[in-house]
C-alpha positions as CSV (number, residue, x, y, z in Angstrom):
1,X,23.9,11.6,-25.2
2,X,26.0,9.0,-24.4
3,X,23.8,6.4,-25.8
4,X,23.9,8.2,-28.8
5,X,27.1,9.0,-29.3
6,X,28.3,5.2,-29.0
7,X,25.4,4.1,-31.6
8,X,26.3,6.4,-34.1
9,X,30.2,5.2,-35.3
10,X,28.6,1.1,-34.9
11,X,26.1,2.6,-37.2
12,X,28.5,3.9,-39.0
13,X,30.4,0.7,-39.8
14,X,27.3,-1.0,-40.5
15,X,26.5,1.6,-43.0
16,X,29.8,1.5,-44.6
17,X,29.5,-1.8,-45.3
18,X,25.8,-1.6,-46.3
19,X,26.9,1.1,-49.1
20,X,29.6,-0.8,-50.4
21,X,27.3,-3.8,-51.1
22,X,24.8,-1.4,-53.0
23,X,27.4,0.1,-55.2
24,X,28.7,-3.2,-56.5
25,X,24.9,-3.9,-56.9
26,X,24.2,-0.6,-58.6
27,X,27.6,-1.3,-60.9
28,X,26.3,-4.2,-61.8
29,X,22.3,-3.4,-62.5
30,X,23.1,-0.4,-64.6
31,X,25.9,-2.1,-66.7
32,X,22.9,-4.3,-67.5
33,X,20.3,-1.9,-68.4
34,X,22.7,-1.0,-71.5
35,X,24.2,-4.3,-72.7
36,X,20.7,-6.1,-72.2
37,X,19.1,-4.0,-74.9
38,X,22.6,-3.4,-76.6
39,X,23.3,-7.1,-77.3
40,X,19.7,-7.6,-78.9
41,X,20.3,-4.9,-81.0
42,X,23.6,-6.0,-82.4
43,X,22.1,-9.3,-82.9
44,X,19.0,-7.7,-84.9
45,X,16.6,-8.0,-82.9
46,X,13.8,-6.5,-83.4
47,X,12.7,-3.0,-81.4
48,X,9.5,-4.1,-80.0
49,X,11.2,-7.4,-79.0
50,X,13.8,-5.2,-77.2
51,X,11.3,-3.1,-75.7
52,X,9.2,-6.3,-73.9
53,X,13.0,-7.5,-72.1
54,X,13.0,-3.6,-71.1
55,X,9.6,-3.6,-70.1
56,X,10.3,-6.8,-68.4
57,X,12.4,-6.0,-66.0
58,X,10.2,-2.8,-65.0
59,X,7.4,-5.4,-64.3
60,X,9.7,-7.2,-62.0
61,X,10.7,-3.8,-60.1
62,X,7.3,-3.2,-59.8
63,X,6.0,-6.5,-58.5
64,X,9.1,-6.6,-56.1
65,X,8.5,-3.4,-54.8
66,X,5.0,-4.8,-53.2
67,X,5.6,-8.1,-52.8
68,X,9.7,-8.2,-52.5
69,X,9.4,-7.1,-48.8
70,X,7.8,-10.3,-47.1
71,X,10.7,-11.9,-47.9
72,X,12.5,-9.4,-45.8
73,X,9.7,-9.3,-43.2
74,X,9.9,-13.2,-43.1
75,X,13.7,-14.0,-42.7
76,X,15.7,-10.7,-41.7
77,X,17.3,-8.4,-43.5
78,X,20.6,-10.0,-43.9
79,X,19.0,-13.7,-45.3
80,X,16.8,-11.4,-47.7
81,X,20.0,-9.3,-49.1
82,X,21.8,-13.0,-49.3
83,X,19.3,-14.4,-51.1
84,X,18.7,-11.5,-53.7
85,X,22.1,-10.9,-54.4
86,X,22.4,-14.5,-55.5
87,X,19.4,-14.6,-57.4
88,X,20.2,-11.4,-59.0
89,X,23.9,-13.8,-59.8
90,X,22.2,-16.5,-61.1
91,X,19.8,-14.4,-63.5
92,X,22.5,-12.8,-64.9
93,X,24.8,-16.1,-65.4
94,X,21.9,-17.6,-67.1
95,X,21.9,-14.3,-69.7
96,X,25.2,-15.5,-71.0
97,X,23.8,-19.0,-71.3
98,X,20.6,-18.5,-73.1
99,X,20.2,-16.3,-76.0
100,X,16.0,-17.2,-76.8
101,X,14.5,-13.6,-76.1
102,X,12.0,-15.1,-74.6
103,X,14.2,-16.4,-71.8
104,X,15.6,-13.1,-71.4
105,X,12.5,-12.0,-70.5
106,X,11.7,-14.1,-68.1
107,X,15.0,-13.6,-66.5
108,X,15.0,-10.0,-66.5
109,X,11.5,-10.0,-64.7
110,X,13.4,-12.4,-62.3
111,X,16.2,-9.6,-61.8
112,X,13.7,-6.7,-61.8
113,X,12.1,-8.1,-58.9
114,X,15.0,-9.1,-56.9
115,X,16.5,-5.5,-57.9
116,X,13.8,-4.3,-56.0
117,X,14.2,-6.4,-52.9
118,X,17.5,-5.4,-52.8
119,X,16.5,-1.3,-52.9
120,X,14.0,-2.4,-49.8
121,X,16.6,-4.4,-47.7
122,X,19.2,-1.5,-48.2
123,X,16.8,1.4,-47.4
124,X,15.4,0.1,-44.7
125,X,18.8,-1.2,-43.1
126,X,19.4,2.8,-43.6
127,X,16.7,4.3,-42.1
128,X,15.8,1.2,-39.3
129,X,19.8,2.0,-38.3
130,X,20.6,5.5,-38.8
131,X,19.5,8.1,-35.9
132,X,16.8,10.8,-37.3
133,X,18.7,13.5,-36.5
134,X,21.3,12.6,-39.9
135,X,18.8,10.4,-41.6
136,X,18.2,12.7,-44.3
137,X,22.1,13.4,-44.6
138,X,23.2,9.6,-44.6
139,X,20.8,9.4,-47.5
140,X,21.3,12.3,-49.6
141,X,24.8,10.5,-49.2
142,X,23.8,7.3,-49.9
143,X,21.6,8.7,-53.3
144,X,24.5,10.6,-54.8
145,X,26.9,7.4,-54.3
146,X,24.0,5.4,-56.0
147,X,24.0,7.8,-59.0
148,X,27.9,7.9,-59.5
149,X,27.6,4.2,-60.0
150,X,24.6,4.1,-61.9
151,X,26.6,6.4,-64.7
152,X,30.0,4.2,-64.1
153,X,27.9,1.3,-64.6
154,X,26.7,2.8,-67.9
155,X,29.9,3.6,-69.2
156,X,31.3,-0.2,-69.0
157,X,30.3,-1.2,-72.2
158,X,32.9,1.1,-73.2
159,X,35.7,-0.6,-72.1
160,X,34.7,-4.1,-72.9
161,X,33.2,-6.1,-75.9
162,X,29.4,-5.3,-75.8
163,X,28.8,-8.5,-77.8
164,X,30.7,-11.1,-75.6
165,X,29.6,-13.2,-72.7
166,X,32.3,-12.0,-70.7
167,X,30.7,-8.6,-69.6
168,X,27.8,-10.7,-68.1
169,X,30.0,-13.2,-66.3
170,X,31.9,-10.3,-64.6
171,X,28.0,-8.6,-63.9
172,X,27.3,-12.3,-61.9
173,X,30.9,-11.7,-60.2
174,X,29.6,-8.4,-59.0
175,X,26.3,-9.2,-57.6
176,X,28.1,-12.1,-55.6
177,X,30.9,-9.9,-54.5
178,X,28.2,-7.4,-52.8
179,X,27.7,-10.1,-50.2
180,X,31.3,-10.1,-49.0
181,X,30.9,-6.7,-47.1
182,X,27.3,-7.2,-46.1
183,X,28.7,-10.9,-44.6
184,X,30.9,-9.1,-42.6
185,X,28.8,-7.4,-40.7
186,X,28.1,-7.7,-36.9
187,X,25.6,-4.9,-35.9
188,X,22.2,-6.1,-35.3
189,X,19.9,-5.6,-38.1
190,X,16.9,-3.2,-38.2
191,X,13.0,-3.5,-37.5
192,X,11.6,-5.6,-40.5
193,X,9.7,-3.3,-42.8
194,X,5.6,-2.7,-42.8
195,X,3.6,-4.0,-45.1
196,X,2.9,-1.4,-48.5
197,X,-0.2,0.6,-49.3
198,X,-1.0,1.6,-52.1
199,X,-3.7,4.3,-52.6
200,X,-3.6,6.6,-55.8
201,X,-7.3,7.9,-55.4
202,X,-6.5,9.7,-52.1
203,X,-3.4,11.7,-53.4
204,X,-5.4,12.4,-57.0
205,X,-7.8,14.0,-55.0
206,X,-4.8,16.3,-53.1
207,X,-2.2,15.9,-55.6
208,X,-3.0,15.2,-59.4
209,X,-0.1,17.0,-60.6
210,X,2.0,15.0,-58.6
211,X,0.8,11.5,-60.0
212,X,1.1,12.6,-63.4
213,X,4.5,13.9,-62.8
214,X,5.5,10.4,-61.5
215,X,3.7,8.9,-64.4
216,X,6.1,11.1,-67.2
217,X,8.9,10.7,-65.6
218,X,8.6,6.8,-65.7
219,X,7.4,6.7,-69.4
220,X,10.3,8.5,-70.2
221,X,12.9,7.4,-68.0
222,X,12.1,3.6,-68.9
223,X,12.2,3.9,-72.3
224,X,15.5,5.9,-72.4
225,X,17.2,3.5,-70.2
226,X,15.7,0.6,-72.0
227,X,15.6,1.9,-75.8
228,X,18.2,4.1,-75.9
229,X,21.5,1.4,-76.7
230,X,19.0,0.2,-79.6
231,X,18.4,3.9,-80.6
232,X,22.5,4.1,-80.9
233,X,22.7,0.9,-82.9
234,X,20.4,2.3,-85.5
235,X,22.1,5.4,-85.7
236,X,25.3,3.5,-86.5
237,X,27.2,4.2,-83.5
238,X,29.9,2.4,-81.9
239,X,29.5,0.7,-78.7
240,X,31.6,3.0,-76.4
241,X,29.7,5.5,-77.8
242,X,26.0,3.8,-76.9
243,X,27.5,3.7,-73.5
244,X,28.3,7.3,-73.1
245,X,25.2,8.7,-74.7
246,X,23.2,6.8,-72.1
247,X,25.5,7.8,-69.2
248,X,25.1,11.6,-70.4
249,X,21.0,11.3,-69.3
250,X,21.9,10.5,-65.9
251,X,24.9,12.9,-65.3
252,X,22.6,15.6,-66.4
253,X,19.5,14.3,-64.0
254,X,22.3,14.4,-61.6
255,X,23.7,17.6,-62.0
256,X,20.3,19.5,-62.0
257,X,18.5,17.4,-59.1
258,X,19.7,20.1,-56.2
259,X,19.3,23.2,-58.4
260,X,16.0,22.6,-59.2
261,X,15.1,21.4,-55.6
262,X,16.4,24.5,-54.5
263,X,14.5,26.5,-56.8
264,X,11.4,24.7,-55.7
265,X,11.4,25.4,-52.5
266,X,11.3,28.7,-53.1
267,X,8.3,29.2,-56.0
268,X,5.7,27.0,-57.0
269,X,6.9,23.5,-57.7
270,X,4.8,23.1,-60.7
271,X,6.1,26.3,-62.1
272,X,9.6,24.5,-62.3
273,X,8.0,21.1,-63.5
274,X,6.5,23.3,-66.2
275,X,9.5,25.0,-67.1
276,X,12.1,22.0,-66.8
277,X,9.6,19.6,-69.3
278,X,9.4,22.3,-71.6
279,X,13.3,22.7,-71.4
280,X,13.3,18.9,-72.7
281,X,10.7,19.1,-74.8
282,X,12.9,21.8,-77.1
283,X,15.7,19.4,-76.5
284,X,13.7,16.5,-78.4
285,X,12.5,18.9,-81.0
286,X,16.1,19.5,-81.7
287,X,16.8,16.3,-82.2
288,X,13.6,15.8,-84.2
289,X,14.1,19.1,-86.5
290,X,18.0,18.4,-87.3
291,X,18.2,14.6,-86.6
292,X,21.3,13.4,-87.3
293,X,23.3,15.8,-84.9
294,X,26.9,15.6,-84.7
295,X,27.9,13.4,-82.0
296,X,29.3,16.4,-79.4
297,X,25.8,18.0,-80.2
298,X,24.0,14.4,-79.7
299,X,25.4,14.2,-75.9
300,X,24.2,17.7,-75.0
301,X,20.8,16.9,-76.3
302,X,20.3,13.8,-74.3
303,X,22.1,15.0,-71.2
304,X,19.6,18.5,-71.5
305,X,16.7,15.7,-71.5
306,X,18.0,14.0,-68.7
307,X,18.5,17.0,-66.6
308,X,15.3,18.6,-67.7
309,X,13.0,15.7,-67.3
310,X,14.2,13.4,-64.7
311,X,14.0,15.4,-61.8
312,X,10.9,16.2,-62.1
313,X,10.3,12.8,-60.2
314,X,11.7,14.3,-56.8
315,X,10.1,17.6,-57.2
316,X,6.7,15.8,-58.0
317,X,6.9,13.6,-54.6
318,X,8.0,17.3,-52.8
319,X,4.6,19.0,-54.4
320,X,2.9,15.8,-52.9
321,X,4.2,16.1,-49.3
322,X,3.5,19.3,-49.4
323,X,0.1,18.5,-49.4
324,X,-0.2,15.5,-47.3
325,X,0.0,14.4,-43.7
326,X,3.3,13.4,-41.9
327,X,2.5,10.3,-40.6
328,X,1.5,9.4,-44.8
329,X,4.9,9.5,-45.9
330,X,5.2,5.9,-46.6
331,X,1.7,5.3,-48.4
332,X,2.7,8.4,-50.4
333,X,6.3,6.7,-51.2
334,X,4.9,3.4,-52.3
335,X,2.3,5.1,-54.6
336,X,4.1,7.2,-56.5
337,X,6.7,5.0,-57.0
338,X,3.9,2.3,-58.2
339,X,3.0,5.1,-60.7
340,X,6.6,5.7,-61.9
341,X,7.4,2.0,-62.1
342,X,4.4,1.8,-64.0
343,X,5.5,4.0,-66.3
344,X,9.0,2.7,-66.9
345,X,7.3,-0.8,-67.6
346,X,4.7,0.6,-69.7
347,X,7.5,3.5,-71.8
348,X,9.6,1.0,-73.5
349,X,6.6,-0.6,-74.9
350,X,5.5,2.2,-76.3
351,X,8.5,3.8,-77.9
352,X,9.8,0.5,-79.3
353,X,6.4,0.3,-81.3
354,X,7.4,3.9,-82.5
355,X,10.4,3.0,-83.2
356,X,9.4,-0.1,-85.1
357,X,7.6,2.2,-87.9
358,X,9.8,5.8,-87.7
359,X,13.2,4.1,-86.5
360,X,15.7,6.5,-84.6
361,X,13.5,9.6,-84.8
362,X,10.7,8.0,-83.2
363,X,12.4,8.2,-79.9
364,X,12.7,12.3,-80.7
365,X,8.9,12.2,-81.4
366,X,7.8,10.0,-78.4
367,X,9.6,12.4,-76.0
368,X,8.5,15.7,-77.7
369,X,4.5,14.6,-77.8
370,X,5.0,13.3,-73.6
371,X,6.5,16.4,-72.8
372,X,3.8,18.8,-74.8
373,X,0.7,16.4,-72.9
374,X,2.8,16.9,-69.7
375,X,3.0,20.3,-70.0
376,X,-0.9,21.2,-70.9
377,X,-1.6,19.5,-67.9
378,X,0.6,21.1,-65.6
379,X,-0.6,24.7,-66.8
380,X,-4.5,23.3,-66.5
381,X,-3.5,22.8,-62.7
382,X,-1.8,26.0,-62.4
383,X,-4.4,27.1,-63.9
384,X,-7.2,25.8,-61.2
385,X,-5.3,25.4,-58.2
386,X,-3.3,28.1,-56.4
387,X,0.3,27.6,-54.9
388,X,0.1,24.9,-51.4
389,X,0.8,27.4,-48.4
390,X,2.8,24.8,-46.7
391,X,6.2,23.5,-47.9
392,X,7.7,20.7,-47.4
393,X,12.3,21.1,-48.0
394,X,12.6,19.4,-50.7
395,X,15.2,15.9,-50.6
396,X,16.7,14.6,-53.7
397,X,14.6,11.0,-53.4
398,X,15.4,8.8,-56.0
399,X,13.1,5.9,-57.7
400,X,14.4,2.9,-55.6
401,X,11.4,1.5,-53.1
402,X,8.5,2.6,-50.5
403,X,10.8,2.6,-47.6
404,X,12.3,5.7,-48.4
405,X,9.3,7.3,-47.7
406,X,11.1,6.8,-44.4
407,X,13.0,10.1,-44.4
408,X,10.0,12.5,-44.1
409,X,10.4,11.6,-40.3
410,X,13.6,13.9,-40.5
411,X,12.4,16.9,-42.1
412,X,11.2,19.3,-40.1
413,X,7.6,20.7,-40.4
């Protein structure tokens, strides 16, 4: 008890500083997400064009999530954060020095892939460093924090001139600034993480529903947070006002996250993936049928969509631990985030190509024919496969890396 009691407030501290680094990252990445596609809309750039950066960076999540934690394996967790956080700097300076889309997709894949080292160094540091018994808490903690930033981060073009170099001068300042705290830190660093599997067949054959869930909310997600600033630029809206309608998707995915993983863990998760895809589905057919919507009416749309769809990602992993063994919870992490990350780089892709031919309302289209595919297969697995017996609480994971497959260890069985 002793022992305990004298780790926990070092922890603490460590922590403390830890979480301050990741919000200035977070501040930083998701300011990015909406100038990146914002600036190459209000240059004129074309949507496919904007759709490759966005796709870009995806790719580079995606390949850092696999191959971003040698690095951390190799030189220790603090080196790794140091030299992420600098790359991620540099990237992001070189944004307001090039303007060749071509470069810019090269450097987003750069920032993509440190972006995911970073989400392995931090998530790790958390759960190598924070006593099982509050693991889950710290994080829950540590995943709400990350969301608050994300939609501060969104809302920045707002207050600054989304066509200037300045916005991505201050981003650089940001990343660099996240190493002061992490610097200062004198606790000893966690075990170096394991190596990543990845195996999709094994949890298709347990859990179809929950790799297709994974796989919609990453086509979606990706191209809202990639295509929706260019969506706002051809439906003539101001800046401030791109920024806000892309902040509204994630303060409704916040604000439904715990309801529906209540919910869940009392009825069928796929009952409540059903109903929350078909929630955003009529959301998008609004928008189709009566496209242009008032602005007020515009926001409730999106953050309806973002509530209704988004979560489905965390109640997916749920329905797949509740079929899987403990001592999987890592495998299971890194493949269905390799299915979502998949998704994201694959999403903006595809709905810039809609949007290339049926401008703004091919965004409405795209997410009303994903949702209607999601939703005939979620009733042809209701349909064949009855309810797991076993249930696993549900945590609010977020898409970040493997590592917080991590937190299974804390949830009783």
């Amino acid at each position: 008890m002793h022992s305990a009691n004298k780790f926990a407030p070092v922890s603490a501290l460590s922590l403390a500083a830890l979480v301050c680094g990741g919000i200035l990252l977070q501040l930083a990445g998701s300011a990015l997400n909406v100038l990146v596609p914002l600036q190459m809309a209000l240059q004129g750039q074309a949507p496919a064009m904007i759709g490759a950066v966005a796709s870009s960076y995806a790719a580079g999540f995606l390949t850092g999530c696999f191959v971003g934690g040698t690095l951390t394996r190799r030189v220790g967790h603090i080196r790794a954060f140091a030299i992420l956080a600098a790359t991620q700097s540099c990237t992001v300076l070189a944004l307001a020095l090039f303007t060749d889309a071509t470069a810019w997709l090269m450097l987003r894949f750069a920032g993509g892939f440190a972006g995911a080292g970073l989400s392995i160094v931090i998530e790790s540091w958390i759960n190598g460093r924070t006593p099982r018994s509050y693991r889950g808490r710290v994080l829950a903690v540590y995943n709400i924090v990350n969301r608050l930033a994300m939609i501060t981060g969104q809302l920045w073009p707002a207050f600054t001139a989304a066509s200037s170099t300045v916005a991505f001068i201050v981003m650089g300042g940001l990343y660099s600034a996240a190493l002061i705290p992490v610097g200062f830190t004198r606790t000893r660093p966690p075990k170096r993480p394991d190596a990543v599997k990845v195996r999709l067949a094994e949890i298709w054959a347990t859990s179809p529903i929950s790799l297709i869930g994974c796989l919609y909310v990453g086509l979606v997600g990706g191209a809202l947070i990639g295509m929706l600033p260019a969506y706002g630029v051809l439906r003539e809206m101001s800046p401030s006002e791109i920024s806000i309608l892309t902040a509204m998707v994630q303060i409704g995915a916040m604000s439904m996250q715990w309801p529906l993983g209540f919910v869940s863990d009392r009825v069928d998760r796929r009952k409540v993936m059903l109903g929350t895809a078909a929630v955003g589905m009529v959301a998008a057919i609004m928008l189709l049928a009566f496209s242009p919507l008032p602005l007020y009416l515009a926001y409730a749309a999106f953050a309806v969509i973002g509530a209704a769809c988004l979560p489905i990602y965390a109640l997916a992993v749920a329905h797949a631990y509740d079929k899987s063994a403990r001592d999987s919870a890592i495998t299971l992490s890194a493949s269905l985030l390799f299915v979502w990350a998949s998704g994201s780089a694959i999403g903006p892709m595809l709905m810039s190509f809609v949007m290339q031919f049926a401008g703004p309302r091919g965004l409405h289209a795209y997410l009303v024919l994903l949702s209607l595919i999601f939703i005939a297969l979620v009733m042809w697995r209701l349909a064949k496969q009855p309810a797991p017996q076993h249930r696993t609480p549900f945590a609010a994971v977020s898409q970040t890396s493997p590592v917080i497959g991590r937190t299974d260890d804390a949830a009783p069985h």
